[in-house]
C-alpha positions as CSV (number, residue, x, y, z in Angstrom):
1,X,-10.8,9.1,26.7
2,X,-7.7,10.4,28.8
3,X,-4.7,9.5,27.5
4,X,-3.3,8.8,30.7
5,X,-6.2,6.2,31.1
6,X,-5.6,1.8,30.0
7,X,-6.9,1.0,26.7
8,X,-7.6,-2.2,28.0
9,X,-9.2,-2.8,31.8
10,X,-9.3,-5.9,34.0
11,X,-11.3,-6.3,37.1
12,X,-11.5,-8.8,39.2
13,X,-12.5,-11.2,36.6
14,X,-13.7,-14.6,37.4
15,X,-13.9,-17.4,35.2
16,X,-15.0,-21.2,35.8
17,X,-16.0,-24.2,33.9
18,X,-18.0,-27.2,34.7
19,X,-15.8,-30.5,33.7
20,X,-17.2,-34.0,34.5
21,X,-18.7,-33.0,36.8
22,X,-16.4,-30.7,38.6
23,X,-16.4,-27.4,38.8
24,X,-12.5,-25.5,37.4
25,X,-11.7,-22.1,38.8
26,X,-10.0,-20.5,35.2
27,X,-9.6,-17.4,36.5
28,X,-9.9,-16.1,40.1
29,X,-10.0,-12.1,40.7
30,X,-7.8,-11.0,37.8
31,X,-6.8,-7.7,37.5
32,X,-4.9,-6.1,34.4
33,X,-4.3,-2.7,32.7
34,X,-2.9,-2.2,29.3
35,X,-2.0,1.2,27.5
36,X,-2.2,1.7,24.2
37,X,1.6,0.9,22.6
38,X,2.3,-1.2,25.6
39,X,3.2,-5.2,24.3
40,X,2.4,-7.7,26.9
41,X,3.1,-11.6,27.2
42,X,0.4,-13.8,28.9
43,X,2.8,-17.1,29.9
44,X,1.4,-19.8,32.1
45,X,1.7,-23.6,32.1
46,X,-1.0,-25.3,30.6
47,X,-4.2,-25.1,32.0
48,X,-3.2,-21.9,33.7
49,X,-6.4,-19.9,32.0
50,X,-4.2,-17.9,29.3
51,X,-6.9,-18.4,26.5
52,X,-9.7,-18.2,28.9
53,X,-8.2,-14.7,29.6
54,X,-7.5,-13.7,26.3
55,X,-11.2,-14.8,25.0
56,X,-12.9,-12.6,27.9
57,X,-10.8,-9.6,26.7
58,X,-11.5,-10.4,23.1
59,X,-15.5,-10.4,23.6
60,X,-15.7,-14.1,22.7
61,X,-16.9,-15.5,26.1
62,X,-18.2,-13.6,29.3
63,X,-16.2,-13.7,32.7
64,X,-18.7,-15.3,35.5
65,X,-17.7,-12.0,37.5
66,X,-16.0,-8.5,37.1
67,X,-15.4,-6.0,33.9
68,X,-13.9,-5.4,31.1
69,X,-13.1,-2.3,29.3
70,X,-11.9,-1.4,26.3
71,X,-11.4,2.4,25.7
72,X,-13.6,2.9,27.9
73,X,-16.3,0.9,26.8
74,X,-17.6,-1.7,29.4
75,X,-17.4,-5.1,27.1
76,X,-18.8,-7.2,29.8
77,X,-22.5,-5.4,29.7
78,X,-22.9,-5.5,25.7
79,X,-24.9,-8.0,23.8
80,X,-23.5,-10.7,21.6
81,X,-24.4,-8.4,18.1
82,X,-22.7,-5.1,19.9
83,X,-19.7,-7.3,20.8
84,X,-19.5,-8.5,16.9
85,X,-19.8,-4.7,16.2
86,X,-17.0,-4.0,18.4
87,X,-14.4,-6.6,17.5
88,X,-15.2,-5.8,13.6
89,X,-13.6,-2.3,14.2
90,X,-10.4,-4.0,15.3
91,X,-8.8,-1.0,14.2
92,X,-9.4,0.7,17.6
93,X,-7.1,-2.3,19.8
94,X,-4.9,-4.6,17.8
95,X,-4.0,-7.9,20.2
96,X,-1.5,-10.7,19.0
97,X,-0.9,-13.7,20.3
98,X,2.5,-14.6,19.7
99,X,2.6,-18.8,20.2
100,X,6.2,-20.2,20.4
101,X,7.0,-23.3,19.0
102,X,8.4,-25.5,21.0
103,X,8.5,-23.7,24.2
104,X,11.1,-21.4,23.0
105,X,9.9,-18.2,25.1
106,X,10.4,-19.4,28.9
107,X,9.4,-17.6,32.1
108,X,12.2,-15.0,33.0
109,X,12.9,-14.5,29.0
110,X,10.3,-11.9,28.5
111,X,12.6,-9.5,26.9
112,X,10.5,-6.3,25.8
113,X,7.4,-8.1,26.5
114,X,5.4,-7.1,30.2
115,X,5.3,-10.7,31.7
116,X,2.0,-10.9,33.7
């Protein structure tokens, strides 16, 4: 893979859920890029479809629409036993999810973090 190239690629991901009876947009045409050293911060209210995100890129759960790519590798077309296999070699992307208590990181205070 170029080195000039996203470890991580979002496109035009679409996410929904069926609630009650009603159907909730998660995620509506998101697009991301990520390079490998790069530290990013997902913030959002509650509800905004952070973890929905994060469990699409992670191979846990499978966006209604679009692609995701890690090193190259489209995660969106493997099978649930290939996307095992791939997050067991967690070596190749390592992602944290930083929580704060309390709402101590706000918008705007990002620091070194990429706010999307």
């Amino acid at each position: 893979m170029s080195e000039n190239l996203p470890l991580l690629q979002v496109r035009h991901v679409a996410h929904s859920y069926n609630t009650g009876g009603a159907r909730i947009q998660a995620l509506q045409s998101i697009d991301l890029d990520v390079h490998a050293g790069q530290l990013v911060g997902l913030m959002g209210r509650s509800g905004s479809g952070k973890t929905t995100l994060l469990n699409i890129v992670g191979g846990l759960d499978k966006p209604d629409a679009g692609e995701v790519r890690l090193s190259g590798e489209i995660l969106t077309e493997k099978s649930e036993r290939e996307l095992t296999i791939t997050r067991a070699a967690s070596d190749r992307l390592r992602v944290s999810v930083i929580r704060s208590a309390a709402g101590a990181v706000r918008q705007g205070e990002c620091g070194t973090f990429r706010c999307i």
